[in-house]
DODOGU-751971 format. One record per residue (C-alpha): residue number from 1; residue in three letters; x, y, z. Coordinates in steps of 0.05 Angstrom, whole numbers, always signed. Example, Ala and Ser with C-alpha at 12.3 -4.5 7.8 and 13.67 -1.06 7.14 Angstrom:
2
[1, "Ala", [+246, -90, +156]]
[2, "Ser", [+273, -21, +143]]
END
This chain:
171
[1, "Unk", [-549, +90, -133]]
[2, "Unk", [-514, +28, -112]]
[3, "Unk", [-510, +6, -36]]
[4, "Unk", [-447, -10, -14]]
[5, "Unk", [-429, -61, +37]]
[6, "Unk", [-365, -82, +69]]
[7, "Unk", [-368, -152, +72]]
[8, "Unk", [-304, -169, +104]]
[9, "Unk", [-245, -140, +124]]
[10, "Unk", [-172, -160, +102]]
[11, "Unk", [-114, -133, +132]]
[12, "Unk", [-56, -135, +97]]
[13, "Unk", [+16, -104, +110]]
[14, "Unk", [+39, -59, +50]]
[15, "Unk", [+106, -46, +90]]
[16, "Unk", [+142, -39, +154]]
[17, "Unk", [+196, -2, +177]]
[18, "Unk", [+260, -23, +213]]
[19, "Unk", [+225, +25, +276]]
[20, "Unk", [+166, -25, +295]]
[21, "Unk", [+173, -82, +335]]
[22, "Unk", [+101, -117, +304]]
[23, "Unk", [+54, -101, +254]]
[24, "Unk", [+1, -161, +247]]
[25, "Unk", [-76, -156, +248]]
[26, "Unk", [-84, -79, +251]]
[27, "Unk", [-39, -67, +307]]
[28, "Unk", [+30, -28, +307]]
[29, "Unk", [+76, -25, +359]]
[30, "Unk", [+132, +29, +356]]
[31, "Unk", [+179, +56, +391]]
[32, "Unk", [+133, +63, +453]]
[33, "Unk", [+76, +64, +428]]
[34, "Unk", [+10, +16, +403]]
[35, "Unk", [-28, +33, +343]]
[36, "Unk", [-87, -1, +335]]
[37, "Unk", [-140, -7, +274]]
[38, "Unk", [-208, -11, +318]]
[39, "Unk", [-265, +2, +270]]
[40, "Unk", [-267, +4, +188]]
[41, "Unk", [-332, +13, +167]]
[42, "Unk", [-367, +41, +109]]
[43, "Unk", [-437, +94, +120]]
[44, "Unk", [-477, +140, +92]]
[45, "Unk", [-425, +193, +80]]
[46, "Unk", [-364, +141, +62]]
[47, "Unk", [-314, +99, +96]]
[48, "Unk", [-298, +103, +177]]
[49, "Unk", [-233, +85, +205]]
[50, "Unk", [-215, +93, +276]]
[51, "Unk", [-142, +79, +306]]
[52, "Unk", [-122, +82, +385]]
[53, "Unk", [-60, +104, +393]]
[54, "Unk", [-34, +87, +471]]
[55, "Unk", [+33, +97, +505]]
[56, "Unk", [+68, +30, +524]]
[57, "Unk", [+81, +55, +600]]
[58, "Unk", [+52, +94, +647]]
[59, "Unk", [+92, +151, +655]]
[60, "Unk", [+80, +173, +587]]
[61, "Unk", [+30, +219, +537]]
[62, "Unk", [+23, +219, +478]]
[63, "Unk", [+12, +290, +436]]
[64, "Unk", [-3, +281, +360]]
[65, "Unk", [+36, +330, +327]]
[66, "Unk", [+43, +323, +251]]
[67, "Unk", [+35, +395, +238]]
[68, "Unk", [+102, +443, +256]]
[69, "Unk", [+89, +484, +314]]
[70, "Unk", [+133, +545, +340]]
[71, "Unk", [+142, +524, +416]]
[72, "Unk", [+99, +586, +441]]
[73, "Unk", [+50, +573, +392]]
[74, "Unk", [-25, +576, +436]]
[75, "Unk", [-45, +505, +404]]
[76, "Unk", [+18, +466, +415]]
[77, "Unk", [+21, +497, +483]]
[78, "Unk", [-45, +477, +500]]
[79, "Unk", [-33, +411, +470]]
[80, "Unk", [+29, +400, +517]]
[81, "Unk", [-7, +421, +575]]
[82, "Unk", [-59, +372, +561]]
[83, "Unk", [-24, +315, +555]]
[84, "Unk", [+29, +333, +610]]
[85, "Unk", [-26, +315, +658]]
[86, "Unk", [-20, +243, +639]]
[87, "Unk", [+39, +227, +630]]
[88, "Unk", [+113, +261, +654]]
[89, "Unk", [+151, +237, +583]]
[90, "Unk", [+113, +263, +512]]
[91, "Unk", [+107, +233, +457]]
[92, "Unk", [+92, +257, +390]]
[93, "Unk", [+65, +214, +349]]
[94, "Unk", [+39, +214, +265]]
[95, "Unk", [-29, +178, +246]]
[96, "Unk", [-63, +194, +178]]
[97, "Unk", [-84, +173, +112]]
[98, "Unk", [-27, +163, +53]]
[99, "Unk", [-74, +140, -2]]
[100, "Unk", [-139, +107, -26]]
[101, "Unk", [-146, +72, -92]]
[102, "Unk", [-199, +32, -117]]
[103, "Unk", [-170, -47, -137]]
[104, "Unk", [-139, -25, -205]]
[105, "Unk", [-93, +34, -165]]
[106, "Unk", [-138, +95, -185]]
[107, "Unk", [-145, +148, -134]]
[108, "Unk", [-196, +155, -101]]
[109, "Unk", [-177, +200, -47]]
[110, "Unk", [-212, +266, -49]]
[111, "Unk", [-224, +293, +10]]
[112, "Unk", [-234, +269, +82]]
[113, "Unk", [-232, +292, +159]]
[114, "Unk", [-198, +272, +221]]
[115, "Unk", [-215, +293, +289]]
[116, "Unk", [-172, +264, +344]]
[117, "Unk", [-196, +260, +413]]
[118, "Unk", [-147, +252, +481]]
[119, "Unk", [-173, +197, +529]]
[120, "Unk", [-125, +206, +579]]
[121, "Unk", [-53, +191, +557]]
[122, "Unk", [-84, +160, +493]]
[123, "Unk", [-111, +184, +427]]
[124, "Unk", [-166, +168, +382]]
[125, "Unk", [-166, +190, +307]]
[126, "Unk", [-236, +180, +275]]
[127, "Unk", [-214, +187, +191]]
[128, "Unk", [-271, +197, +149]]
[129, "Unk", [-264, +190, +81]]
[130, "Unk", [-320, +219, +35]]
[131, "Unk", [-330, +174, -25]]
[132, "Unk", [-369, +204, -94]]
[133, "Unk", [-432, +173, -102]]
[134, "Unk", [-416, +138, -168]]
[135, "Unk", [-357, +93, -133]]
[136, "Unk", [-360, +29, -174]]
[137, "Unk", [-296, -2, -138]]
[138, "Unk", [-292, -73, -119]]
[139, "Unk", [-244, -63, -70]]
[140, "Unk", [-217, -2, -28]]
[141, "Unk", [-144, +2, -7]]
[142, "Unk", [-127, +48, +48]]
[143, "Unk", [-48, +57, +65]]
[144, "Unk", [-42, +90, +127]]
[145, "Unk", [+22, +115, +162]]
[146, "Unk", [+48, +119, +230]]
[147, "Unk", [+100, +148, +274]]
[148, "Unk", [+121, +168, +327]]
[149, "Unk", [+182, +225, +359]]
[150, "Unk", [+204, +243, +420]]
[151, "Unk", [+231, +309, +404]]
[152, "Unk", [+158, +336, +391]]
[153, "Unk", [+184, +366, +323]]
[154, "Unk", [+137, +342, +265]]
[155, "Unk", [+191, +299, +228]]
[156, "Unk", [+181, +229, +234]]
[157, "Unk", [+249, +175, +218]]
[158, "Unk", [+224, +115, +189]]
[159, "Unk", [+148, +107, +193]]
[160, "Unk", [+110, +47, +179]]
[161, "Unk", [+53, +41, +126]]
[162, "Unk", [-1, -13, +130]]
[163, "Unk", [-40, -21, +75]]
[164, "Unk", [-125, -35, +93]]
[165, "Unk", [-165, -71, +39]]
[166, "Unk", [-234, -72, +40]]
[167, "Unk", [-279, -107, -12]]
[168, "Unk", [-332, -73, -29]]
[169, "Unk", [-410, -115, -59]]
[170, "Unk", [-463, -72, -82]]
[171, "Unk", [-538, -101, -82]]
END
């Protein structure tokens, strides 16, 4: 089986929407909130990605909330409660994966995980993204998408997609 190594890592902008103020060198800022791309690296089980997601003031939380909740649903009210310590104004906000192809636009998305953890007012998504153990790509191309509401619903106008692109070597 061939070891694969990430040799560098090129981000790249696949596009923006008219919502975010920047997007340049793995960080997003939207609509009161910063996205950032802290850690893309490949292991054992497949490719890592971890994004930040913090509030742009202090008096607000941030909740992620990409699934549809009924307002007296035990998570979501847990959820609020949680981040309602940090922060008086909430937040909701979209991170996850769109797509992965290899460099000739094949899927290679299969299956992956995402646990986010709160740290404080902030959020940490840690994607990882199983690859099968016969991956021959050159290159791996990630679009992600972001967003963020303030009516806690899980609808999202106008995210923003950025597009990661990691070249893959094997020995």
């Amino acid at each position: 089986m061939k070891k694969l190594l990430a040799a560098l890592l090129c981000l790249m902008l696949l596009c923006g929407a008219a919502q975010a103020e920047e997007i340049a060198g793995g960080r997003i800022e939207m609509n009161g909130v910063t996205f950032v791309i802290e850690d893309v690296r490949l292991d054992v089980d497949g490719l890592v990605i971890l994004v930040m997601q913090t509030p742009d003031d202090e008096r607000t939380s941030l909740l992620d909330n990409q699934t549809e909740y009924s307002p007296d649903d035990p998570d979501f009210v847990r959820d609020v409660d949680s981040a309602s310590q940090y922060g008086e104004r909430l937040l909701g906000t979209l991170c996850d994966i769109l797509a992965l192809t290899d460099e000739k636009g094949d899927s290679l998305l299969n299956e992956y995980a995402v646990s986010t953890r709160r740290i404080g007012a902030s959020l940490r998504d840690e994607f990882r993204v199983y690859l099968p153990a016969d991956n021959t790509a050159r290159e791996l191309r990630v679009e992600l998408v972001f967003g963020v509401n303030d009516n806690l619903s899980s609808r999202f106008d106008a995210p923003a997609s950025y597009l990661l692109t990691i070249p893959m070597y094997a020995d």
